[in-house]
C-alpha positions in Angstrom: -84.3 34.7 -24.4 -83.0 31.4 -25.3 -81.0 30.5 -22.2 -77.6 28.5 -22.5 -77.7 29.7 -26.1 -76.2 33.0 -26.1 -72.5 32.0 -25.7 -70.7 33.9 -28.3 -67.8 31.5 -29.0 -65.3 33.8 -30.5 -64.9 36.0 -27.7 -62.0 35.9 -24.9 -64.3 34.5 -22.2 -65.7 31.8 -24.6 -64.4 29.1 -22.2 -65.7 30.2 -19.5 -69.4 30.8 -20.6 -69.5 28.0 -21.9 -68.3 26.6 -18.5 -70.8 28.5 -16.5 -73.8 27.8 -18.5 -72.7 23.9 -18.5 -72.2 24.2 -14.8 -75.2 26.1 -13.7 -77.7 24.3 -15.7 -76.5 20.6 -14.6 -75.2 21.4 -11.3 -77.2 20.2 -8.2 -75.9 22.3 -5.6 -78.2 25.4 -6.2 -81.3 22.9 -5.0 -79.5 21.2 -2.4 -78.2 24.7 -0.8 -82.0 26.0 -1.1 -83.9 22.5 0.9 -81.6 23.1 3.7 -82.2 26.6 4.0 -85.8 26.2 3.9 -86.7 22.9 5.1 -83.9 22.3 8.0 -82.9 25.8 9.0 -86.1 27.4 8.0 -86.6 31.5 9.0 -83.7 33.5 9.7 -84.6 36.6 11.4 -81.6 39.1 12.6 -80.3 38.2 15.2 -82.0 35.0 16.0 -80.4 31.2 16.6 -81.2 30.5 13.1 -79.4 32.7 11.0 -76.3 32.1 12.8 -76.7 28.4 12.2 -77.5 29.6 8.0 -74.0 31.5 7.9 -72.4 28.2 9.9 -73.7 26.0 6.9 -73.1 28.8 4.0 -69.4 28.8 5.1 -69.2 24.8 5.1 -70.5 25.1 1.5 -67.8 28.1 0.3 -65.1 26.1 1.6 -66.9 22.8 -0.2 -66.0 25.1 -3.5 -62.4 25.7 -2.6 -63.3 29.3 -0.8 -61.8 29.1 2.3 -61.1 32.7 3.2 -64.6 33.3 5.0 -64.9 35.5 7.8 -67.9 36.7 9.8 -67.9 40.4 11.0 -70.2 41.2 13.8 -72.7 44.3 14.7 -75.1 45.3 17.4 -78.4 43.8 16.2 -82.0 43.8 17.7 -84.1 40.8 18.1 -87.3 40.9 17.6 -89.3 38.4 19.9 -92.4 37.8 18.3 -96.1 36.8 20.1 -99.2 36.5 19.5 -101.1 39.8 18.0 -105.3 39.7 17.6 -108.2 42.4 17.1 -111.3 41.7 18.3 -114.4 43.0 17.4 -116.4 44.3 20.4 -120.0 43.3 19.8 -122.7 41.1 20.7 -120.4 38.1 18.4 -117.6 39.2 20.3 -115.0 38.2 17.2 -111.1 37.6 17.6 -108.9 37.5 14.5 -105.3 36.8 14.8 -103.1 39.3 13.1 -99.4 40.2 12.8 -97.3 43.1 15.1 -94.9 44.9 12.5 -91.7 44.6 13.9 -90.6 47.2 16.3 -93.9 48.6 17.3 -94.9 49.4 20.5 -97.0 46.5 22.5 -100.3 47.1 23.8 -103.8 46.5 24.4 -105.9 49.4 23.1 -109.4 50.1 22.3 -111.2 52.8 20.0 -113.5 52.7 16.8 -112.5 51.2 13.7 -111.8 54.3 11.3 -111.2 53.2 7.5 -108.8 56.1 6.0 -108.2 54.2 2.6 -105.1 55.3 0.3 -104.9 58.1 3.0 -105.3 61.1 0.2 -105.6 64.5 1.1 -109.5 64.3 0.7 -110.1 61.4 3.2 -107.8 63.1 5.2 -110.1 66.2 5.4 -113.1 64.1 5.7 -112.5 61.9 8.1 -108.8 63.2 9.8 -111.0 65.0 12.6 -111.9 61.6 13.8 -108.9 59.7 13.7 -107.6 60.7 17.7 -108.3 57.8 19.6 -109.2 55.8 17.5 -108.0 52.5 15.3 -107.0 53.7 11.6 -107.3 50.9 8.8 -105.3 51.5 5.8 -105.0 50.1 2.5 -102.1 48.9 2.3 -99.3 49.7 0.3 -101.3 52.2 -1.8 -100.9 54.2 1.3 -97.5 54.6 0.9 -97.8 56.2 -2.9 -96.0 55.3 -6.0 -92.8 56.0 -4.7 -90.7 54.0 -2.7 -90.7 55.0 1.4 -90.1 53.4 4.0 -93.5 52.3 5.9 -92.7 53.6 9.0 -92.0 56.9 7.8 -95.5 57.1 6.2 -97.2 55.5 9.3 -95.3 58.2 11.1 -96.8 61.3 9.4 -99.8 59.9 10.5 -99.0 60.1 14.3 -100.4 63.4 14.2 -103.9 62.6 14.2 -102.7 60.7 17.3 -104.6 57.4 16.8 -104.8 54.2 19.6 -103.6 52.0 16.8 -102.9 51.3 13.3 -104.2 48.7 11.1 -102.6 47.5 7.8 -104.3 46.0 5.2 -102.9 42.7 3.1 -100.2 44.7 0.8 -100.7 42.6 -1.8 -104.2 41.5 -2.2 -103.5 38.1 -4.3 -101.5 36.9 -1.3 -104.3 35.2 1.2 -101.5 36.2 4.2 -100.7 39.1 5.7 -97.8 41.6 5.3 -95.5 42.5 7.4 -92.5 44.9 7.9 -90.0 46.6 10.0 -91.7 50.4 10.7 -88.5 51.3 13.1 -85.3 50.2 14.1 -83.7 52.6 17.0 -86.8 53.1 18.8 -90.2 51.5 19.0 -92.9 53.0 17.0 -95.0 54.7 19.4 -98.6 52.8 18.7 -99.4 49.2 18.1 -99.5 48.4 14.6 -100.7 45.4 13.2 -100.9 43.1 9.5 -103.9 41.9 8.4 -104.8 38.9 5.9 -107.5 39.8 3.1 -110.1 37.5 4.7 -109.8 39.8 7.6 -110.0 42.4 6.1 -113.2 41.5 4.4 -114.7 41.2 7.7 -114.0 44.2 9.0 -115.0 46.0 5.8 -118.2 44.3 5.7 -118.8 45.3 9.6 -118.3 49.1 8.6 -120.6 49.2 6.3 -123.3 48.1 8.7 -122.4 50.8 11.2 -119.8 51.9 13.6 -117.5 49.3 14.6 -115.1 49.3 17.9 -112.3 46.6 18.4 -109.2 45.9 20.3 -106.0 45.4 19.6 -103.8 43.1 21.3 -99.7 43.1 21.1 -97.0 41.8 23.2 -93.8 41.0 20.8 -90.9 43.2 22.3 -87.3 43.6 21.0 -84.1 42.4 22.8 -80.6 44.0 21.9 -78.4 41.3 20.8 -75.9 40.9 18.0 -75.7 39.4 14.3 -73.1 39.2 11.5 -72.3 39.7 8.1 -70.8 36.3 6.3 -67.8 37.5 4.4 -65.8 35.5 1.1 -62.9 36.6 -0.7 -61.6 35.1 -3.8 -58.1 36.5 -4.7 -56.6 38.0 -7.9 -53.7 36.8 -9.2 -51.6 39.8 -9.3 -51.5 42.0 -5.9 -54.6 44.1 -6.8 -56.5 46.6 -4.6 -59.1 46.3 -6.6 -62.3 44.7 -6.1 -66.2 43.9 -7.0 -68.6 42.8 -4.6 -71.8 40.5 -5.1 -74.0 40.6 -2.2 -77.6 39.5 -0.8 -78.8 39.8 2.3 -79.4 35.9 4.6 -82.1 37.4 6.9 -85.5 37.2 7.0 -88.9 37.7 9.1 -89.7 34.9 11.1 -93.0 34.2 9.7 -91.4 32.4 6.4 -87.8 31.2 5.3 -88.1 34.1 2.6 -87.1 31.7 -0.1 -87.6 34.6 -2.4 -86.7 37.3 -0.3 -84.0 37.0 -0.3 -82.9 32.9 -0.5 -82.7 33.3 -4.3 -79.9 36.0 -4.3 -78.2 33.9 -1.4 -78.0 30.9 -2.9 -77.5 32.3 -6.9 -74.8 34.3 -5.4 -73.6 30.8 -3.6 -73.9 29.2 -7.3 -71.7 32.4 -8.5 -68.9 31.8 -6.5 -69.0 28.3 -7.3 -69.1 29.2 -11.2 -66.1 31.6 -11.1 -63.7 30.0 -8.6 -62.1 27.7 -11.4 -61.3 31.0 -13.0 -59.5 33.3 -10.4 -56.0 32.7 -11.9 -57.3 34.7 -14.4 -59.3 37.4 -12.5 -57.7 40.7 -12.6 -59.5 42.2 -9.7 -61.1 40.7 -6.5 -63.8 38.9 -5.4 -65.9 39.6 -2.3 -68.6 37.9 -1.8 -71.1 39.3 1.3 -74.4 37.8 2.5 -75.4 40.6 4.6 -77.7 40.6 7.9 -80.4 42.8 8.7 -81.5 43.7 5.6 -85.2 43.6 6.3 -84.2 46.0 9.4 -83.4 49.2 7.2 -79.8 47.8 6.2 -78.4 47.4 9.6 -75.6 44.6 8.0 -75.0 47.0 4.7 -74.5 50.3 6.8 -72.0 48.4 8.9 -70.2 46.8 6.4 -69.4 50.4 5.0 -68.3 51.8 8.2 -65.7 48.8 8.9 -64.6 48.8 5.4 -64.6 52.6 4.7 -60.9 52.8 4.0 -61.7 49.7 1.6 -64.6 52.1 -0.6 -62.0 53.7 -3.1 -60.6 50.2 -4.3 -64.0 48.7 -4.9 -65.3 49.2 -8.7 -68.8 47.8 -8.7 -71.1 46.3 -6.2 -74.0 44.3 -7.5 -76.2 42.8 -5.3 -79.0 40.3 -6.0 -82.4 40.4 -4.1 -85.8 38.5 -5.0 -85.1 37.0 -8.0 -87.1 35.1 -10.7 -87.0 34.3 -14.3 -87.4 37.9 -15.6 -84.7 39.2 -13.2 -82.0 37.6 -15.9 -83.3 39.9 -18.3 -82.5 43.3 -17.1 -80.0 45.7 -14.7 -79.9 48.5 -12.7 -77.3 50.9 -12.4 -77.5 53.8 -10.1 -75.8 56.9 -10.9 -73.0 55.6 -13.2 -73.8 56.1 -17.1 -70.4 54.6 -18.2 -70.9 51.0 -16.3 -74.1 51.1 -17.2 -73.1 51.5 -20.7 -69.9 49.3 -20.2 -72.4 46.3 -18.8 -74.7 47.2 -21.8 -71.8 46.5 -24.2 -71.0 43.1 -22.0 -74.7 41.3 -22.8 -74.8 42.0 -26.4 -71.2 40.5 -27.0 -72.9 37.5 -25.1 -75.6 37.8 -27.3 -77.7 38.1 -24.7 -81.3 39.9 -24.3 -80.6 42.4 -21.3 -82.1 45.7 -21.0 -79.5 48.1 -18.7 -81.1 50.9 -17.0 -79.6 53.8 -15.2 -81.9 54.3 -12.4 -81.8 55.5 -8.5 -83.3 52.6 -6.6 -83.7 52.5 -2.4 -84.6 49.4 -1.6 -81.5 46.9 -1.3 -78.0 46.7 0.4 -76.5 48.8 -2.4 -78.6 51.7 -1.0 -75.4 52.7 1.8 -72.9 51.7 -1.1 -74.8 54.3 -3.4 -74.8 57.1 -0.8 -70.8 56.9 -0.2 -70.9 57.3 -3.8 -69.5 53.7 -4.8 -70.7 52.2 -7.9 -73.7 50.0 -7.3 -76.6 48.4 -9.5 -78.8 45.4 -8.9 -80.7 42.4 -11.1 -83.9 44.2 -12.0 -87.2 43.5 -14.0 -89.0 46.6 -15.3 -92.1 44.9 -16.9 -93.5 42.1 -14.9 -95.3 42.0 -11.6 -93.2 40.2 -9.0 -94.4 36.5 -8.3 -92.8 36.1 -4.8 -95.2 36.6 -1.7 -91.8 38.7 0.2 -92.9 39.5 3.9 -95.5 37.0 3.6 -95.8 33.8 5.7 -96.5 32.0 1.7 -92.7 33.2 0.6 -91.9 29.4 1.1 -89.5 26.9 -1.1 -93.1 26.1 -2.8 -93.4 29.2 -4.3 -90.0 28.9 -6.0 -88.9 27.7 -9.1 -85.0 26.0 -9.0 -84.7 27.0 -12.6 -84.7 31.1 -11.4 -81.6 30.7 -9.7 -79.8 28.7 -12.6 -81.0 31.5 -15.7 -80.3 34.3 -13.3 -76.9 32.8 -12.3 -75.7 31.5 -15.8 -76.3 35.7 -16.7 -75.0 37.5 -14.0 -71.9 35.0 -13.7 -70.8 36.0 -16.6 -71.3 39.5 -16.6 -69.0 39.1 -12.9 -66.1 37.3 -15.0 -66.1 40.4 -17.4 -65.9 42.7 -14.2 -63.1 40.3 -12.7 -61.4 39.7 -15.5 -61.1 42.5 -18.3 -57.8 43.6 -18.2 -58.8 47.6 -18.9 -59.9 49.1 -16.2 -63.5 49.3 -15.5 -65.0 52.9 -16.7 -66.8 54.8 -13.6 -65.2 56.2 -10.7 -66.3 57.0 -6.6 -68.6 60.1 -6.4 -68.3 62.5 -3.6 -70.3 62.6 -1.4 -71.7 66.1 -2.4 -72.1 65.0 -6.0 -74.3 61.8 -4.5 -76.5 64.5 -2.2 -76.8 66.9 -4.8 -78.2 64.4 -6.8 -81.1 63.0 -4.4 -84.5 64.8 -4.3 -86.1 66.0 -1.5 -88.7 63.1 -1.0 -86.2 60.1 -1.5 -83.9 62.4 1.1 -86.9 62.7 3.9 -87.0 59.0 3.4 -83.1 58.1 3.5 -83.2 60.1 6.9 -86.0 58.5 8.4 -83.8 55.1 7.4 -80.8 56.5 9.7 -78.5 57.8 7.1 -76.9 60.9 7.9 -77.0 63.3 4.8 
């Protein structure tokens, strides 16, 4: 993909291709908007001081592009106050390692022997499940949680029967040298401490089973706080009077351990570079823009699911929502659609009038703030990659502004900018209408359903 080369000059939107491509390539604000984040504001957890400041400095820079209808809409939140987490090793050496206390599990300080339960498969299970009460189960990571998507918590909590004192996670991803961490519940604490491990931990551990039985203890003492966060809200007006509307959203929170310049600072800020792009166009847009940076993302969708239920009278007018989560050079080559053939078809049709190289899938994803969009039966896709492993370290204390490359945000907003003036702007009406709500159930299997439950949607 040759990018800044695809702009197909006899077309309608010629000018503003051109224009966007131009603007996103030699444009500074992208970098500027991404330092500050990282380097002055720095983690944004829900909730917190920080990510209140982040919207406070977001807004300042829609209204620098001539957006000044920016609004902030409020939600019950929880806070997660983070402290100190170890396991130590009770022997002669008496070892302490620091680890990390997934968010929302209960605080503690247990004892019991260090039982390794792998991938958790159905043989270990019978092997070595008669051993688990008491004691401390190491797992292997996100191989426990199988090739689907699920929620960790609701695989950590079909292992509550075996009733253990805690539960260890392995590094997720094993070329990240830093632990992984996650939210296992929301509503209520999970019921046993649970901690994140680095691989050089890990190794340690590992190594002291295989010399014989091993017994630790696992400290924890992070608690949450109810409190209250906000989603940051942009609307950039038709011309004509029109109901209608397409969002672009990414979510502005992340754990406190990093800035999560990949997760999710590079939707934030391409979505920031988006708006930016299309504002000298609205006159021409035939449908609105809304732009939302939502909160709580990384807490099972707490901004997403309110947005919906403050906006519900709002669903039938909006045509698309696309939002934009983790994003990296291979992102601009490919798209998501969930459930709706004839956008998927209809944005298919869009990239090769561009001339671009975009493959369009039409494929049920959970794992972004399109998810509560999806089950109210609204349009939705995302920016996907279907080939390559993901660079980012995501959940990781390494998912730093190092780690980034400024030239992500610019191919993946010179793409999906344009594919947004097309949505905004074609004066047919976009193919793809709301499902109801039984046609969205009737199309979920049983597994993804189990999950979406244990996420707190009501189906």
């Amino acid at each position: 993909m040759h990018y800044g080369k695809e702009v197909n000059m006899d077309n309608r939107y010629s000018d503003v291709d051109k224009s966007i491509c131009l603007n996103a390539w030699y444009g500074n604000d992208a970098k500027k908007i991404m330092e500050v984040l990282c380097k002055e504001i720095g983690p944004r957890p829900t909730a917190g001081e920080s990510i209140k400041k982040a919207r406070g400095y977001l807004t300042g820079e829609l209204n620098r592009s001539g957006i000044n209808k920016v609004w902030e809409e409020e939600m019950p939140a929880p806070l997660w106050i983070p402290e100190a987490a170890s396991i130590e090793v009770m022997s002669s050496e008496n070892r302490r390692y620091d680890c990390i206390q997934n968010l929302f599990s209960v605080s503690g300080e247990v004892e019991g022997s260090l039982l390794d339960l792998g991938t958790c498969d159905e043989k270990t299970l019978r092997e070595k499940g008669s051993r688990a009460k008491g004691s401390v189960i190491l797992l292997e990571g996100m191989a426990t949680y199988g090739g689907k998507y699920s929620p960790m918590g609701e695989r950590l909590n079909d292992l509550l029967y075996l009733e253990p004192a805690a539960i260890i996670l392995r590094s997720m991803k094993r070329s990240i040298k830093s632990a992984y961490i996650n939210a296992i519940s929301v509503e209520k604490d999970f019921p046993v401490p649970c901690v994140s491990i680095s691989p050089e931990v890990e190794e340690n551990l590992m190594n002291d089973l295989k010399k014989g039985a091993v017994r630790v203890r696992v400290k924890t003492k992070a608690k949450r706080k109810e409190s209250v966060c906000s989603n940051l809200i942009a609307d950039i007006k038709a011309s004509n009077n029109t109901d209608e509307m397409v969002i672009l959203g990414a979510h502005l929170d992340s754990f406190w351990i990093s800035p999560g310049a990949g997760d999710d600072l590079t939707g934030v800020v391409t979505v920031m570079e988006i708006a930016r792009l299309l504002y000298p166009f609205r006159d021409r847009f035939k449908r609105n823009l809304r732009i939302v940076l939502f909160t709580g993302e990384e807490l099972y969708y707490i901004g997403s699911k309110n947005y919906i239920k403050a906006h519900r009278e709002e669903l039938d007018s909006v045509r698309f929502v696309f939002t934009l989560d983790n994003l990296y050079t291979s992102t601009a080559r490919g798209a998501a659609v969930i459930w709706t053939p004839e956008i998927r078809d209809y944005i298919d049709e869009m990239f090769k009038d561009m001339g671009v190289e975009m493959e369009v899938r039409e494929m049920f994803c959970m794992s972004s703030d399109y998810l509560p969009f999806i089950l109210e039966g609204v349009p939705a896709g995302r920016q996907s990659n279907f080939y390559d492993p993901v660079p980012s370290a995501s959940h990781t204390v390494m998912d730093d502004l190092e780690n980034i490359h400024i030239d992500w945000i610019q191919h993946n907003a010179m793409v999906f900018a344009r594919m947004m003036a097309r949505f905004l702007m074609d004066v047919g009406p976009i193919p793809g209408k709301r499902l109801a709500k039984e046609k969205v159930y009737g199309l979920i299997e049983d597994d993804a359903r189990k999950s979406l439950i244990y996420e707190g949607f009501d189906i």
